[in-house]
TIFIVEX-976814 format. One record per residue: z, x, y of N, C-alpha, C in turn. Coordinates in steps of 0.02 Angstrom, whole numbers, plus 50000, padded with zeros to 5 digits. Example, Ala and Ser with C-alpha at 12.3 -4.5 7.8 and 13.67 -1.06 7.14 Angstrom:
# TIFIVEX-976814
503905066049716503905061549775503905066049835;503545064249888503575068449947503945064550002;
***
This chain:
# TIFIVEX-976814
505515311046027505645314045961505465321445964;505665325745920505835335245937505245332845896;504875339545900503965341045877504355348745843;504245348045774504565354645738503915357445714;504175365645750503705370945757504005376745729;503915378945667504205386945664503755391245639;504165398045665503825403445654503765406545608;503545413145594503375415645540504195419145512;504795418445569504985423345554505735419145503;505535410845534505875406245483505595404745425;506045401245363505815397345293505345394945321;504705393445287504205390245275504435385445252;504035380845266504075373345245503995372445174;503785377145131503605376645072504395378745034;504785379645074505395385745046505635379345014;506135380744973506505375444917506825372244966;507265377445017507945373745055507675369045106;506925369445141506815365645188506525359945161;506155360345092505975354245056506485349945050;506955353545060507525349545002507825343845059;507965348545139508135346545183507675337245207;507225339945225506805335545241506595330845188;506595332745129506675327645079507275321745091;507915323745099508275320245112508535316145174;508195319345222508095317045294507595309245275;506975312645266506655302445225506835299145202;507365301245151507605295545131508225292945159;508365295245196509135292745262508875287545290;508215291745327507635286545360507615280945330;507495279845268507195272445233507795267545258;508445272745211508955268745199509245263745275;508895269545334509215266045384509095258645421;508205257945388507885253845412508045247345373;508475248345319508755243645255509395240645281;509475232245249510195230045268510475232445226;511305233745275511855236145254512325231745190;512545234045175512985231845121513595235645094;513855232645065514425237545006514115241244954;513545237144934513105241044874512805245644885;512215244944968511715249144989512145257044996;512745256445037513125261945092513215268945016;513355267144953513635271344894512865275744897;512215276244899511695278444862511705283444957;511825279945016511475281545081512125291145069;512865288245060513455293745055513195300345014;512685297244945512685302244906512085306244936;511625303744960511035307444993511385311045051;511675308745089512065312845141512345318445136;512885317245066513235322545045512645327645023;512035326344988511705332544962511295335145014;511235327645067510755334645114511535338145155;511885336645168512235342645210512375348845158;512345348245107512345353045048511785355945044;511245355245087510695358945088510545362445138;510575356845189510965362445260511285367845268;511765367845213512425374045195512055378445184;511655376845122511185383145099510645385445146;510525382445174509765382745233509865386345287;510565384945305510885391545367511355396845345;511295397245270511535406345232510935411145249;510365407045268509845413545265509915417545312;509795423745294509745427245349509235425745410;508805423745417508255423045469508585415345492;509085410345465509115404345515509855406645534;510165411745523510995415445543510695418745609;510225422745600509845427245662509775421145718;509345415345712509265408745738509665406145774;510325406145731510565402645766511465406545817;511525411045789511645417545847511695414345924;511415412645930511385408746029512155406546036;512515407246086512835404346099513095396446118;512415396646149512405388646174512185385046130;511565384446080511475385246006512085384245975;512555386345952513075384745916513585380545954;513575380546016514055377546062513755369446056;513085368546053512795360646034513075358145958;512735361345933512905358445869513565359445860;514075361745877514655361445850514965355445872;514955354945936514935347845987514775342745930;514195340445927514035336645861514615335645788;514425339745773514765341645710515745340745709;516035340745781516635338745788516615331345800;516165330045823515995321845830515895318045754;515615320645737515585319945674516385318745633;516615326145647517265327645599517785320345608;517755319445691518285313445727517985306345684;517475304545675517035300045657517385298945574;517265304545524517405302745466518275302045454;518535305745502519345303145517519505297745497;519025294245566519345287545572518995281845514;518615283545464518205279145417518625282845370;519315288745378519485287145314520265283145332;520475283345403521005280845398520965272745403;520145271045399520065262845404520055259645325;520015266445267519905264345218520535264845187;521015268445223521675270545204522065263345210;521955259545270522125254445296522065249345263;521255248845239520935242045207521225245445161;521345247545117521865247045024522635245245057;522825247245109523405246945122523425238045122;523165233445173522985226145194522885224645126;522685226545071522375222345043523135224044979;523555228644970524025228244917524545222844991;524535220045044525015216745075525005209545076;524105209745058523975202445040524255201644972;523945205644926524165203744842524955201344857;525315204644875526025204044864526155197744902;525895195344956526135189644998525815183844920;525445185444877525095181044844525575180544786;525825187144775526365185244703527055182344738;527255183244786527885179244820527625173444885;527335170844863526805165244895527385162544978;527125168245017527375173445089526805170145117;526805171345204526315170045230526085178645233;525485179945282525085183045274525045187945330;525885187945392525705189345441525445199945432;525765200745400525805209245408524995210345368;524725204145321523985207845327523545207745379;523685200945437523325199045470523285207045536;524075207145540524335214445599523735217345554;523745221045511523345225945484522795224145504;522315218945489521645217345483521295219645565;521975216245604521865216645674521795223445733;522105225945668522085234745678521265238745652;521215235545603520795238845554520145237645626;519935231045650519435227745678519325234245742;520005233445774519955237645843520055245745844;519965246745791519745254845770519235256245769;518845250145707518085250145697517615247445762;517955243645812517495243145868517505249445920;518165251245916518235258245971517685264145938;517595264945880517305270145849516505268745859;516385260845829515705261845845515505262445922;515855258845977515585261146037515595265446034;515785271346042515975278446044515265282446026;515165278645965514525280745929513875281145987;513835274946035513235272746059512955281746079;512325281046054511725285546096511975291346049;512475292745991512315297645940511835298445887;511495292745881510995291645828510225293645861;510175296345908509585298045962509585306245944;509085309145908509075316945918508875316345973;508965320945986508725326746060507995329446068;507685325946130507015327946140506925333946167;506785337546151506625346146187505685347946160;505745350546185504915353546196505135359746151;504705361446116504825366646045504145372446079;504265377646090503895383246118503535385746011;503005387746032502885387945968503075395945923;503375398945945503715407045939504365403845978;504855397645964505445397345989505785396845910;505945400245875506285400745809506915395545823;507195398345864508055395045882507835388345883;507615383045911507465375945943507025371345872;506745378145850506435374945784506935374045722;507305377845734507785378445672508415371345691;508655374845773509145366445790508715359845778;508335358445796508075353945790508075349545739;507885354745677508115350745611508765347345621;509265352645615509925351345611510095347945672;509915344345727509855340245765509835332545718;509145332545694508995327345676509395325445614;509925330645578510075326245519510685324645541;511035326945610511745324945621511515317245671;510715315745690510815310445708510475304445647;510585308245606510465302045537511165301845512;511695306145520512415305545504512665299645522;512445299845598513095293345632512775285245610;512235286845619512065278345602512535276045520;512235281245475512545281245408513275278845410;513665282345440514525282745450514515274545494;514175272745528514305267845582514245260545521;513615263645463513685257245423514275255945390;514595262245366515385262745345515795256845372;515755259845416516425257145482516135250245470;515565245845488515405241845504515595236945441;515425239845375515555235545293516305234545292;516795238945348517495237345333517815233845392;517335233845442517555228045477517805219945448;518255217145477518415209145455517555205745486;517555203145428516845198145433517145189145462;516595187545502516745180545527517095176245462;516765176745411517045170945347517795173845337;518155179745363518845183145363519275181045391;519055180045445519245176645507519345167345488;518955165645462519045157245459519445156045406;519585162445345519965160445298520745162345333;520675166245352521415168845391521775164845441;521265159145477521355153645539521655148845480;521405148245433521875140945398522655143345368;522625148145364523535150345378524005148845433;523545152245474523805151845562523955144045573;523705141645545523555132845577524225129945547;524585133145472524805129945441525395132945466;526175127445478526555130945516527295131345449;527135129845396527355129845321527415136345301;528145138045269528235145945225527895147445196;528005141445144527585141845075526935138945057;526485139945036525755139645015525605132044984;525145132345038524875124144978524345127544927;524185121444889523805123844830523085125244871;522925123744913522295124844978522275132644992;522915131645030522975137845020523135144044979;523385144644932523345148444882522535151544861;522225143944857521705146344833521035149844904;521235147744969520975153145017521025158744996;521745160144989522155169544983521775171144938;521655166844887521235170944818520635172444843;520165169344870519445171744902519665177644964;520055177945022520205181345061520195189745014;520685187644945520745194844903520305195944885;519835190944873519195193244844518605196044863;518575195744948518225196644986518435204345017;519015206045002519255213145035519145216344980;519195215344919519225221044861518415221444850;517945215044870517255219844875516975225544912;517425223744971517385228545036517515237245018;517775235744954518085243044948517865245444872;517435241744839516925244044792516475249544821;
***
């Protein structure tokens, strides 16, 4: 774990913007150690959104602009931060997807259709969200460096180290709440099984839990 050391010539810890920062860094922390949910992920987005909104403000100063000046310094974190950019891409084209699957089910439900073009979708949706989270592995790890105690630059990344590796876990719970869940899968197998156009009353009433189970997903 980075050991944060700054100098005189950075915000003090007392400054509004770094309170504000690290204020919201703890509570990422809590949230991370908490099970995931549809309910939990809404409160983890909005803390996210305000600490990178503090970040914004935290590197207008002049003394963390001087900071961060380094080349290689900006060449890290930007690295990050495009990882990042690719990351929320694909959690919005999985959410683009899941409303898409889920108006293909409704309709297979008002013309009582089988279910194949939600299932294509679902099957899509799954192997996005697994490619993405591998991808993820070992982004949720800040970066251990040894902090020189007159190293302004390393003290200042460091922060901003640690809140882009509270980003990915956050985003990974995303991806993970819109994954197809095992109970998705067993409602979607009693279709498959059934080699009938039209819907038994069994099934009908699967499709209705199946809808019911995707439109929480997207609360």
């Amino acid at each position: 774990m980075a050991v944060h050391v700054r100098s005189n010539s950075l915000p003090s810890k007392s400054h509004p913007e770094i309170a504000n920062v690290e204020d919201h860094l703890c509570r990422l922390k809590f949230y991370k150690e908490a099970s995931v949910s549809s309910s939990s992920i809404c409160p983890q987005l909005a803390s996210l959104r305000d600490l990178h909104e503090d970040i914004n403000n935290l590197i207008q100063l002049p003394s963390v602009q001087q900071a961060l000046a380094d080349e290689n310094c900006a060449a890290e974190l930007l690295d990050g931060s495009l990882k990042l950019v690719d990351i929320c891409g694909v959690a919005r084209d999985v959410i683009f997807l899941m409303k898409e699957s889920v108006q293909e089910l409704q309709s297979s439900l008002r013309r009582n259709k089988g279910i194949d073009a939600y299932m294509n979708s679902r099957k899509n949706i799954d192997r996005m969200v697994k490619k993405c989270i591998k991808n993820l592995k070992g982004f949720d790890r800040c970066s251990s460096v040894l902090i020189n105690k007159d190293s302004d630059l390393k003290a200042t990344t460091s922060m901003l180290k640690e809140a882009q590796a509270i980003d990915f876990p956050v985003l990974k719970s995303v991806l993970t709440i819109f994954a197809p869940k095992q109970k998705t899968w067993s409602l979607v197998s009693k279709f498959t099984q059934s080699s009938r156009v039209h819907f038994r009353t069994e099934d009908e009433s699967n499709a209705q839990e199946l809808y019911a189970l995707n439109i929480e997903n997207l609360r």
